[in-house]
N, C-alpha and C positions, 0 to 999 in steps of 0.2 A: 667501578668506573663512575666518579662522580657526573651528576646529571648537567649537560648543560642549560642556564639561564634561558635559554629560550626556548625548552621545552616543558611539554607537557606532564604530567605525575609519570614514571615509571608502571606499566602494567603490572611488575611485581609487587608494588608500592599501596596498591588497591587493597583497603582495609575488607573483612567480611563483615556485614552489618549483624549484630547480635541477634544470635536463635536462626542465624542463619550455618552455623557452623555444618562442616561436609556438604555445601552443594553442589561440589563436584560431580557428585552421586547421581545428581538427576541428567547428566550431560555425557556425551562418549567423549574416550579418551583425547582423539586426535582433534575436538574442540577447543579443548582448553592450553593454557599457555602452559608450559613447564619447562625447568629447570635444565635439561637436555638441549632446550632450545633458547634459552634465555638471551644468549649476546644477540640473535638476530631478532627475540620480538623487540626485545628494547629497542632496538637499530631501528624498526619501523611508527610508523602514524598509523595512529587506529582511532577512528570516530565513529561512535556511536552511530547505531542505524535505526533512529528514533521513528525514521519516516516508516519503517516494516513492522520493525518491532519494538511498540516504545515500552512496552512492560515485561518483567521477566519470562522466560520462552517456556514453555509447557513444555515436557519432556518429549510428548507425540507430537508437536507444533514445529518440534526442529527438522521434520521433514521438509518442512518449506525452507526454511535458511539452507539445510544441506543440499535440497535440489541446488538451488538458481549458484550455492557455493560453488559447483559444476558448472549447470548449464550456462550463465553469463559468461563465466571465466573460459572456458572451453571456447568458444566463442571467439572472445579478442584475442585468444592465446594461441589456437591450434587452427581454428575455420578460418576466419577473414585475414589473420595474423598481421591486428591493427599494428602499423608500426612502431610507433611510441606507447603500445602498453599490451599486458599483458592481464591478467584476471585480480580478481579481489577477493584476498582473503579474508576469512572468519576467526575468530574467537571470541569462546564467550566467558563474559568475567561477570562476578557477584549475578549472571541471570543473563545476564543484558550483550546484543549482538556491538560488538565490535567488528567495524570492516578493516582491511588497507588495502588500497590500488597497487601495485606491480608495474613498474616503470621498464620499460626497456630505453637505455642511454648508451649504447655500443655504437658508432655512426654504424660501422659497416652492417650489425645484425640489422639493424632500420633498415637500411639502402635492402637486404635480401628479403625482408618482411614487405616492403614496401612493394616487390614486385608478383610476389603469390596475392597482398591488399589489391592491388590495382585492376587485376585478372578477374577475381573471383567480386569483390564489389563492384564491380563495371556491371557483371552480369547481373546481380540483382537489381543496382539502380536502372538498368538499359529497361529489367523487364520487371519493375515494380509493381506496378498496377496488376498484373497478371499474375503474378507471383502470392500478392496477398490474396485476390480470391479464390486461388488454390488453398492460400493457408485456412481461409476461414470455413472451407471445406473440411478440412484434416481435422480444426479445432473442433468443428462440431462433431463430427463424428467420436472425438474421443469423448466429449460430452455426453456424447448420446450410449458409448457403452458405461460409462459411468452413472448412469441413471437406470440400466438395464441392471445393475450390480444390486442384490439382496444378499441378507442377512440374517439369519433365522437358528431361532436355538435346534439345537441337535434332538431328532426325533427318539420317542420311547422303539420304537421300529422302526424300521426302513419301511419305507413305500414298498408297495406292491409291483408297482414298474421296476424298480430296481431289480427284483429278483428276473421280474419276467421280461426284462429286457437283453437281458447277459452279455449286460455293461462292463459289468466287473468291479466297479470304483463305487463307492459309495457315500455319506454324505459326511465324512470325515472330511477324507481326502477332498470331497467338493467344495469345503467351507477354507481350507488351508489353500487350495487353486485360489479361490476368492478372494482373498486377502491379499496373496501375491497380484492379481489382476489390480487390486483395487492399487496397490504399490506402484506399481511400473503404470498404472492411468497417469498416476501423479507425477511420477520423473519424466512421460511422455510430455503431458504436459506443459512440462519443465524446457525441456525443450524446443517444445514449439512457441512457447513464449521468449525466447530471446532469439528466434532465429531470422528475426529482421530487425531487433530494438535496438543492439549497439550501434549498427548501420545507421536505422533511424536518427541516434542519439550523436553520430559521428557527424552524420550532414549537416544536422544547425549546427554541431561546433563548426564544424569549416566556414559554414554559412557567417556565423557570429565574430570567427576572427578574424575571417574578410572586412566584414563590416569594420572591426576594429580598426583595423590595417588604414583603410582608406578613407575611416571618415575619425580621426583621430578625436578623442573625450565622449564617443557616440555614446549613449547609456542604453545599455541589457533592455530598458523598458523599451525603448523604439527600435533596437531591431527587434524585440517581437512584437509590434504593434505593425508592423510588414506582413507577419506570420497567421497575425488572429486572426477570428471571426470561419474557420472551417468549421463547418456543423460535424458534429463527431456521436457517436455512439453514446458516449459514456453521457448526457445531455439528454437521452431520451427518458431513462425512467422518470427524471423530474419534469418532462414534458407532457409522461402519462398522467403526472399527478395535476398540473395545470388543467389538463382535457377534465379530468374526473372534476377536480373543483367547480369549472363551467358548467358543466353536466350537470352538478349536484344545484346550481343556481339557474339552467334553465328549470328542471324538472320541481323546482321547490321545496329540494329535501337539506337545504343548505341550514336552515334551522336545528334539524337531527344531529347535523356532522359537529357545529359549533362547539356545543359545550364540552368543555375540558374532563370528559371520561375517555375511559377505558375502550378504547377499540370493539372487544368483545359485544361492551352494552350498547356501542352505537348502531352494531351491524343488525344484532340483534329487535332495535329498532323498529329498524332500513326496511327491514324484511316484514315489518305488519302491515305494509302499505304497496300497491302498486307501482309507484313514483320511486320508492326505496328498493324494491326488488329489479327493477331497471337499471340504477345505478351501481348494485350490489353487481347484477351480470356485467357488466363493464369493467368494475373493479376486478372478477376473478380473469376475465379477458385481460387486461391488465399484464398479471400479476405473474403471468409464466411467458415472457422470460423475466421481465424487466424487474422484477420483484426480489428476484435472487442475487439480491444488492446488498452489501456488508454495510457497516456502519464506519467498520475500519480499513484497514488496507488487504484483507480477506487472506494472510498469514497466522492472524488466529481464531481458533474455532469458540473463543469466549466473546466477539464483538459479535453484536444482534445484525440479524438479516433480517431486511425487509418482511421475508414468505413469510418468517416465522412471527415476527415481531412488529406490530403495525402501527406504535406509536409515533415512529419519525413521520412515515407519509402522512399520517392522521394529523400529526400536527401541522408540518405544510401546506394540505390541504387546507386547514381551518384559518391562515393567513392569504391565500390563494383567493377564497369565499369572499373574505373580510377585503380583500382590493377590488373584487371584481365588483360587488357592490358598492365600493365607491368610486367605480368610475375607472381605476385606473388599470393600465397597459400592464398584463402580468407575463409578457412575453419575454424575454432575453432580446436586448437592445443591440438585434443582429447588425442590421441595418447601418445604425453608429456605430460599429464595428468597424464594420468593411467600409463605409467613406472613409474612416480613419485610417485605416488600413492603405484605401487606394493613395490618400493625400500624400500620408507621410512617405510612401514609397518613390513618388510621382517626386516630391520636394528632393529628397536623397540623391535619388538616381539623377537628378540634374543638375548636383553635384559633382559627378563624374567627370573629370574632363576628358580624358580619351575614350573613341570607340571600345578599344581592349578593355577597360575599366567596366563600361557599360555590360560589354557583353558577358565577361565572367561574375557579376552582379547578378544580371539577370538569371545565369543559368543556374547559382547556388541559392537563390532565393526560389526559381522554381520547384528546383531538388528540394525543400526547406519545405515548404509548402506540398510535395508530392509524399514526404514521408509522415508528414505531422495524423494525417488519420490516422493509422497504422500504431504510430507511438503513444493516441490515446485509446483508440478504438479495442488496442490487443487488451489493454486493461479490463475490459465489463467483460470480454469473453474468457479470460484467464482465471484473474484474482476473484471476480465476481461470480460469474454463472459457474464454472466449471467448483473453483474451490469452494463455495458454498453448498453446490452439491456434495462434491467430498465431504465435508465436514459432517453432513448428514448421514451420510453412510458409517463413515466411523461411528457415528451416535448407534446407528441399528448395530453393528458390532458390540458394542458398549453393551447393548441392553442385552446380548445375548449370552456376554461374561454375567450380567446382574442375573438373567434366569436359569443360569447353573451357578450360584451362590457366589461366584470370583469376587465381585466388588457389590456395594449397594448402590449406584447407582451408574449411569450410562455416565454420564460425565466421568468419572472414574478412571476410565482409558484414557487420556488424556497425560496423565502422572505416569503413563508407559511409553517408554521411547520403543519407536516403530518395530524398532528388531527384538525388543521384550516381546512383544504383541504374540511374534511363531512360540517362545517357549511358551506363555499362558496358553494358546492355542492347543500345545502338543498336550501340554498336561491334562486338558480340558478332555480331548478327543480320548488318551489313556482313560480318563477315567471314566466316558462315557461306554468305551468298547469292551472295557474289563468288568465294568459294574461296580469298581469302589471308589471311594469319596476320593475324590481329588488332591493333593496339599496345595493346591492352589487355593481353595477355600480359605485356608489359614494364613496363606505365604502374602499374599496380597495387598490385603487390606490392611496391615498394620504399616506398611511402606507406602503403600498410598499415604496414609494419615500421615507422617513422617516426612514427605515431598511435601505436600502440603502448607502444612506448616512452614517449611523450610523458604519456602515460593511466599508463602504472605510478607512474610520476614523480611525477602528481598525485594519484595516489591514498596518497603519503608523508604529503601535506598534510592539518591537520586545521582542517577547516572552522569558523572561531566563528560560534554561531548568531545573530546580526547582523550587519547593517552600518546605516551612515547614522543617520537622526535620525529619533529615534523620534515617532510621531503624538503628537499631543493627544487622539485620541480613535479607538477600533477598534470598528468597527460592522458588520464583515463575517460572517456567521453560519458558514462554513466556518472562518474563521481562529479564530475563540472557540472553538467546539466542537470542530474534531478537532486543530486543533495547541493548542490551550490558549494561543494569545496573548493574553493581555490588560496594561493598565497595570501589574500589580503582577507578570507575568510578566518585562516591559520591566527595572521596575524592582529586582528582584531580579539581573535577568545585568548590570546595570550594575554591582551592588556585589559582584560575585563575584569572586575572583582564581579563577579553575580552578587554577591549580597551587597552591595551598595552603589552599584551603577545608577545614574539617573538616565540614561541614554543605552539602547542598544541597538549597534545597527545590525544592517545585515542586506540582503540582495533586495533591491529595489524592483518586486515584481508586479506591480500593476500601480497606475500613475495615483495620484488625486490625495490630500492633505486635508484630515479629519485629527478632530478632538472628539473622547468621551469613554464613558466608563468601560473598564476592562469585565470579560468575560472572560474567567480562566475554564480549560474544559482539558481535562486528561484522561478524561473518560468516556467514549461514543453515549452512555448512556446516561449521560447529565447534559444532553443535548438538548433537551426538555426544556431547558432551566433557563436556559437563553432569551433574555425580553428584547423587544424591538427598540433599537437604536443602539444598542450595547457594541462593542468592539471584541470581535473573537482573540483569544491568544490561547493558543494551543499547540503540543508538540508537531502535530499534523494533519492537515484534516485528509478524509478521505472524499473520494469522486461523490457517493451518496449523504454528503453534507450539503448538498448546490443545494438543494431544498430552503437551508436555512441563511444561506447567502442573501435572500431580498429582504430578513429583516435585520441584517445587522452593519455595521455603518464600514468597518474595514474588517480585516485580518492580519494578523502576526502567527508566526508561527518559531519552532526552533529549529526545524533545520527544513532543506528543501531547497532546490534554485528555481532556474528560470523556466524548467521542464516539470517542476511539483506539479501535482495537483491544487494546491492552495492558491499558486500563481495562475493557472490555467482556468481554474473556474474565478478567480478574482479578473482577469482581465475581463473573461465573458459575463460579466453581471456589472462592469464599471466601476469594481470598488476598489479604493486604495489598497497595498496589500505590502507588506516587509516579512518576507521569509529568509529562514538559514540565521536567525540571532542567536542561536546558542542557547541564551539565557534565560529565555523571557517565562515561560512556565516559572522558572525557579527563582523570578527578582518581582515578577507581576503577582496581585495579586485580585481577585474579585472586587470590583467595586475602583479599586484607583483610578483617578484621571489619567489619561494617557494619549500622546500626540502620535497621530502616523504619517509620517511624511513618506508614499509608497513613492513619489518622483527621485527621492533622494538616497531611498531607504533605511531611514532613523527613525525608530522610534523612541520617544521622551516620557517620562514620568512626570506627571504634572504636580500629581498630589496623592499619597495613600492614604489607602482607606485605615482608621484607625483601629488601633489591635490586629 
């Protein structure tokens, strides 16, 4: 079937980038496209999920894509049974997560969807407010057995209690429970993280296409400039580090923090003096919870967290210092928020000219505004705290295959998808209870090297944010709202050449019209590299980047809408921001001149940087 003109490459079409050959192998079957099912992936749009996962998927990382592969979709499909959609499927090509939303266009299935949605979301929105601090109940506590979770190489004996407790189970069988425990925390998890977000995510759309409705050309930026200015959770680790910066300039240790070393040698310092040992106890006060902050979107266990990794705070701190000694305000410009917030509402709403107008205005803007914590706040307890803990436990796992010879190091596990994890286990435990060498010793480590390899290879490759043939129509509330796909999204990457565009647009999410040099970043930890005044372009940023938001003048990003993070901390910091361009990672480059027009959302290439 020839392709038509106005789609994207065929999924079958997708070359393997060289020395990547068989990475099928690091992925399960039912992920990947095949030939059995070919006329229907064709048939569908699949775009790139840069905002999760922008660099090829570790083999044990695809626990995260396969949870939420479920728990979202299960969701709009089965629980709330959104009218007009159903879940979002996965596949993964050359590495890289490919989604596509699920349309329901049947009138009658909508009309009978439309009346189990009406039932069962009446109840949640009726009883929101109570409903999430039950959740964040539940949330912690999985957290909290998740942290209760060890891991620990297999003893030369059993304990002495084991005999003399006549348990019967012993510490085989205790470390395979364990891992299963540590499994279903995460699909638990998984669940409880989407079990108010579509809702969340369906009410500003109503909210939004209200607005559309009745106030015809309205732009995406001011109906959320209605919305902003809620103080939300994901806001405070950077407000720990604000405190600590002050702190470090009442008590006079702000001299220590300054220069551009290593963490380690600052603390190290902190700690010969009285004044240093004061703000060290503050900093580890700090640091549990707020510290258990990803760099990226806490899907992979290769992006630096805070606890572990103290160069991002350290460096914001050291900008923090460097303002408050001169003078200025290093606060988040709440304040100019919410007047702007009250105005433009105030201005809008009396626009309305019927009561009816008014009143169903009022009531999806309150809705709008009642779910918006919830839709950021679940992120620092999710992605954040809970999966940065995971990721540490899988590391003690890791080091417990490296102290029975399986891999050389913790990291190692990683290159095993989750369900390999019980066979390396079983073999492990044979050969601890039997007494002979394992072949896991041997079987392992040369497929590791092998993945590997295979994973650098694909990570050469740069993913286009489509494939296949684009819908007639997107009615999925997470795909509108946090990636910003919609039709004129579609139809912009169709007419884009990325290698020689001068202009890309893309969603217009936070207002204000800057020039200056590009900072490209596609890696959390070239985050460093960043100098004051520079302009971010990057595939996405993550909630633990707000740090670096007061020294840089706007943001770009490739994908993401009006729900991104990028957008959401760009409004609350006041900086221009163009999210969801597609291209820009792969047409920008370090150093170019570059316009952002975040009112309009277009960003220009003024001038490249040479070579």
């Amino acid at each position: 079937m020839p392709k038509p003109v106005n789609s994207f490459k065929s999924p079958f079409e997708v070359e393997t980038p060289s020395g990547a050959e068989g990475w099928e192998s690091l992925y399960r079957y039912y992920a990947l496209i095949s030939e059995d099912r070919r006329e229907f992936e064709e048939s569908k749009f699949w775009f790139f999920d840069g905002m999760h996962n922008p660099d090829p998927l570790y083999p044990f990382d695809t626990i995260m894509t396969e949870n939420w592969w479920v728990a979202v979709s299960q969701m709009s499909s089965r629980v709330w049974a959104l009218p007009p959609a159903l879940g979002i499927d996965h596949r993964i090509i050359n590495g890289y997560l490919y989604v596509s939303p699920n349309a329901v266009t049947d009138p009658a299935k909508i009309a009978e969807r439309q009346e189990y949605f009406t039932k069962r979301a009446g109840h949640y929105f009726e009883n929101w407010d109570e409903i999430f601090e039950n959740w964040k109940v539940k949330a912690m506590d999985c957290i909290d057995r998740l942290r209760e979770m060890e891991f620990k190489p297999l003893p030369e004996y059993e304990p002495e209690e084991s005999v003399t407790s006549h348990k019967g189970t012993y510490s085989s069988l205790e470390m395979l429970r364990d891992y299963s425990r540590l499994i279903e925390n995460m699909l638990e998890m998984g669940s409880y993280h989407f079990e108010m977000l579509n809702l969340g995510y369906g009410a500003y759309l109503t909210y939004r296409e209200f607005c559309q409705s009745v106030f015809p050309g309205i732009a995406d930026q001011t109906i959320t400039d209605m919305v902003s200015g809620i103080d939300i959770l994901l806001f405070r680790p950077d407000d720990e580090l604000r405190k600590l910066a002050q702190l470090a300039v009442d008590l006079g240790v702000g001299d220590t923090i300054l220069p551009n070393r290593q963490p380690d040698e600052v603390i190290a310092d902190l700690a010969n003096s009285n004044a240093g040992k004061q703000w060290l106890a503050s900093l580890e006060e700090a640091k549990d919870p707020w510290f258990w902050f990803s760099t990226g979107s806490g899907y992979c266990h290769a992006d630096p967290v805070w606890m572990t990794d103290l160069r991002l705070p350290f460096t914001a701190m050291r900008g923090y210092i460097n303002a408050i000694r001169s003078g200025e305000d290093v606060r988040r410009p709440l304040d100019q928020i919410l007047e702007k917030r009250a105005r433009v509402t105030e201005e809008y709403r009396g626009h309305l000219p019927t009561d009816e107008d008014r009143e169903a205005f009022d009531s999806l803007l309150e809705l709008a505004r009642k779910v918006f914590p919830f839709v950021e706040d679940h992120n620092f307890y999710v992605e954040h705290l809970h999966h940065s803990i995971f990721w540490s436990k899988v590391r003690e796992l890791g080091n417990v295959f490296v102290a029975h010879k399986f891999f050389d190091s913790k990291e190692d596990i990683f290159y095993l998808h989750r369900h390999e994890i019980y066979d390396a286990l079983y073999d492990l435990m044979i050969g601890w209870a039997v007494g002979t060498q394992p072949r896991g010793e041997f079987y392992w480590k040369p497929i590791i090297a092998e993945r590997r390899q295979i994973r650098d290879n694909l990570a050469k490759w740069t993913p286009p944010p489509a494939l296949g043939t684009p819908p007639e129509t997107i009615t999925e509330p997470l795909t509108i709202m946090l990636w910003g796909i919609t039709q004129e999204t579609i139809e912009e990457w169709l007419g884009v050449d990325p290698n020689s565009a001068s202009e890309l647009r893309g969603v217009a999410a936070s207002a204000g019209k800057v020039s200056g040099k590009a900072r490209v970043i596609t890696d959390p930890s070239h985050l460093y590299n960043i100098v004051d005044g520079e302009i971010l372009v990057c595939r996405v940023t993550a909630p633990s980047w707000a740090p670096i938001f007061p020294r840089i003048r706007a943001a770009v990003s490739d994908v993401g809408g009006m729900m991104a993070h990028t957008a959401i901390v760009s409004r609350e910091y006041g900086l221009p921001a163009v999210v969801g361009t597609g291209f820009a990672t792969a047409r920008i480059k370090t150093g170019d001149m570059i316009e952002v027009d975040g009112n309009i959302g277009l960003v220009r290439i003024l001038e490249e940087q040479a070579g």
